[in-house]
N, C-alpha and C positions, 0 to 999 in steps of 0.2 A: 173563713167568713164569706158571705152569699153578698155579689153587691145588690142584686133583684131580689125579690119574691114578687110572688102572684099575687093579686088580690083577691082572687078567687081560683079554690080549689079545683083543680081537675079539667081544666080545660079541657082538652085532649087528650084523656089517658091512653094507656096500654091496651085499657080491657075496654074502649071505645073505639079504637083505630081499626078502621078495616082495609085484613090484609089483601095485597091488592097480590094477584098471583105472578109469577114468573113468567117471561115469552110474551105478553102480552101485546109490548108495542116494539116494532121492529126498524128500524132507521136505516133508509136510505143511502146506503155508499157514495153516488154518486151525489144527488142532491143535500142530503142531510133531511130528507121530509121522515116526520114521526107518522109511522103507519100501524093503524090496529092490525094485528095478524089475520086478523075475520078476514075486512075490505082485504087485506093483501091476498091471502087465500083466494078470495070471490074473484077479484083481478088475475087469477093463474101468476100468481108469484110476481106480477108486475108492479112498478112503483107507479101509482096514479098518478102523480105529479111529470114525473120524467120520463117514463114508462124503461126506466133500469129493467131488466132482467134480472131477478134474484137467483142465484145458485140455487138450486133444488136437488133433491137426491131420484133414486130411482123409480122407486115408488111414488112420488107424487108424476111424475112423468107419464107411469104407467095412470094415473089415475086420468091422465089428459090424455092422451093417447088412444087408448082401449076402451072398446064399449063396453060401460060400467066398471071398467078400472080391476077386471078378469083377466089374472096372466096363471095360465096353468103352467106354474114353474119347474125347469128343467135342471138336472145338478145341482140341486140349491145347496146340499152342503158338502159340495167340494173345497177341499180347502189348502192352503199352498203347505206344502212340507220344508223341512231347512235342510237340503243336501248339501249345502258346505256348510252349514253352523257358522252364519254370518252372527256378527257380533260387531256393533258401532258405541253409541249411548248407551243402550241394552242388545238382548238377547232377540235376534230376530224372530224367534219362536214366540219369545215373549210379547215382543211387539202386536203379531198375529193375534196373539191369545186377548189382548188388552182392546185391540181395535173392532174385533167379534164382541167382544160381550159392549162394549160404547156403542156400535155401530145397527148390532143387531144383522147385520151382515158377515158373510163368510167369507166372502173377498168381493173384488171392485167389481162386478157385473152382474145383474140379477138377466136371466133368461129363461125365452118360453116358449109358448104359443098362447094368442090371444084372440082377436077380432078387433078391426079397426072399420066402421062403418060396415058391420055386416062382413067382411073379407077376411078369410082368416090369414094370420100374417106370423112371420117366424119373429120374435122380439128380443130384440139384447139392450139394456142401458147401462151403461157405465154410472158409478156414483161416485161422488169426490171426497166423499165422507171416511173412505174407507183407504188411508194411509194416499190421498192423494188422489185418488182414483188410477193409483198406477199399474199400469201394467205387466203382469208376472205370469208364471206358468199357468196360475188356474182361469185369468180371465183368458188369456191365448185359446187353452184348450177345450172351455164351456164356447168360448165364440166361432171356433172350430165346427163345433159336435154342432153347435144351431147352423149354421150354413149349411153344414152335410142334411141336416134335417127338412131344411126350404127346398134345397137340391131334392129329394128324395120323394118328399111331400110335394112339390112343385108350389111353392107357394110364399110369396115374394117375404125377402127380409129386409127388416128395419132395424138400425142399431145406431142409437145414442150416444155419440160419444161425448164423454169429459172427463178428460187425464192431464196430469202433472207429466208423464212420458211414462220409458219402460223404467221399474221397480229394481233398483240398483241393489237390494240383496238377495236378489237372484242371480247379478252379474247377466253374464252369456245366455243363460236358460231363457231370462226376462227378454232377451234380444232374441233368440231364435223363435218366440210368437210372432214377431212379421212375417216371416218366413211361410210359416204354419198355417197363418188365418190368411196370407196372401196368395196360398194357394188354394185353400180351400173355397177363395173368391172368383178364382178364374175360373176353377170347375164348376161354381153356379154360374156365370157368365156363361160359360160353351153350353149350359143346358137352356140357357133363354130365359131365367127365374133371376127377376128385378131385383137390384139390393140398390137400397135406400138409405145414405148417410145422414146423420142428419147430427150439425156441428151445433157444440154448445160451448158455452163458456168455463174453464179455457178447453180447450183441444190442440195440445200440444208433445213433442218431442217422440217416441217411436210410434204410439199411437195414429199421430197425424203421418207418419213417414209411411201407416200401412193400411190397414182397412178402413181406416177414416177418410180418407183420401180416393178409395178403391170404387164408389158408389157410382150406379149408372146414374144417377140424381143427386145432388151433394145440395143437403135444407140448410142452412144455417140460421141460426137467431140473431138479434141486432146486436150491433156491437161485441159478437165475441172476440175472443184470443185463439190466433189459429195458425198454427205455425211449428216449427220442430225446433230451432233454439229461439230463445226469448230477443227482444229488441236490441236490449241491451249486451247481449254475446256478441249479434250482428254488429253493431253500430262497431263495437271495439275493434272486430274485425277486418270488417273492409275501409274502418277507420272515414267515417262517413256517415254525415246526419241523416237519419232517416225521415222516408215522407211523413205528414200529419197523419194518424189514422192506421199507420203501418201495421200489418196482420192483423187488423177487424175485419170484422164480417163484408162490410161495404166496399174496404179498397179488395179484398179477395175476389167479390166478385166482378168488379173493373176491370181485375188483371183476366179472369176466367176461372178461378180455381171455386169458385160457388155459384151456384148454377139461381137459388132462390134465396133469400132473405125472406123469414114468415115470424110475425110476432108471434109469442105462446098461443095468445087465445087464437091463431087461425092457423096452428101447426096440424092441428090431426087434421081441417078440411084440407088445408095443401097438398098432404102426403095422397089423401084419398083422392083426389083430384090427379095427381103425379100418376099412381098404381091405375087410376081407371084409362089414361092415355095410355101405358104403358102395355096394358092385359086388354083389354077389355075392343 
């Protein structure tokens, strides 16, 4: 038995309701402010309110970045193999298969060549969408093959990073990418061809141990995480409170290890402005 009724039918039915679409409105981590995805968009992925930096992937990067948001993409579908037939939760193959078709990506780094105010420029960004943004044989080796390409071409490289660290079911493989893209750094150094880090949020564990770290210019964004073990491994370690701010963007570069802090909307003129003292 109903203890209500209406006294008029149909208030708000079903077939009156309009459905309001999904994604719409996006909230704030830091603040809690409700943001229409439009304004947030139009803001370069900043919170109006607090000006948060939202995680973004690679493609919206390249969209800020590149004149007209044109990356002539390089090994786009390279993709990692499972030489030891890692197996955790699932089947790491599996894993792969599940995070390509979600992702719409092949592994954690889209790469290319583009234009950045008219300068043609070698481009790598990491994406954090794709199992972390961690790094394993195939980003190693795309980031590899683009460095030999800036070297080659003579023409400065820029690379985005944001990683969880290296990709633990590669094991050893996943770690010998330091190795790899940290030498193929020093050989663009000895030929005089600019490479341009540019830290985002987080950038962390062998990533930051290696070409993230490696740049003649190191950009970072406000407040990222940057660092190779997290706060918390530290703190238990040396068994000692850590400062306020520990591995953000701001205390990195007090200590030296970041060269710029540049919010989104003024990242592409920074870098162009970096490359024009650098070349020009």
């Amino acid at each position: 038995m109903a203890w209500f009724t209406r006294s008029k039918e149909n208030i708000a039915s079903d077939s009156q309701k309009k459905d309001i679409p999904d994604g719409l409105w996006e909230k704030c981590p830091a603040c809690d402010e409700i943001v229409h995805r439009r304004q947030l968009e139009a803001n370069y992925w900043v919170c109006v309110k607090c000006e948060h930096h939202f995680r973004i992937g690679s493609r919206e990067y390249q969209k800020i970045l590149l004149d007209d948001g044109a990356l002539k993409e390089t090994n786009r579908k390279m993709r990692a193999g499972d030489p030891l037939e890692f197996e955790d939760t699932k089947k790491y193959k599996d894993r792969i298969e599940a995070t390509i078709k979600k992702s719409g990506l092949y592994d954690a780094v889209r790469t290319g060549t583009g234009k950045l105010d008219g300068r043609e420029v070698a481009f790598g960004c990491m994406d954090f969408r794709f199992i972390g943004g961690s790094m394993g044989s195939v980003v190693g080796e795309k980031l590899a093959r683009l460095a030999e390409r800036a070297c080659k071409n003579e023409i400065p490289l820029i690379i985005v990073s944001q990683s969880g660290g290296a990709r633990m079911q590669e094991a050893a493989l996943s770690l010998m990418q330091m190795a790899k893209t940290s030498a193929r750094l020093a050989k663009l150094a000895e030929a005089g061809v600019p490479y341009i880090s540019v830290l985002t949020d987080p950038t962390t564990g062998g990533t930051s141990a290696s070409y993230a770290m490696l740049g003649d210019v190191h950009i970072a964004e406000p407040r990222a995480l940057i660092g190779f073990a997290g706060p918390r491994v530290i703190k238990q370690t040396i068994g000692r409170d850590l400062p306020e701010g520990f591995q953000r963007s701001e205390f990195l570069r007090e200590h030296g290890f970041v060269d710029i802090i540049a919010h989104r909307k003024e990242l592409k003129t920074t870098i162009s402005t970096t490359l024009s003292l650098l070349m020009d």
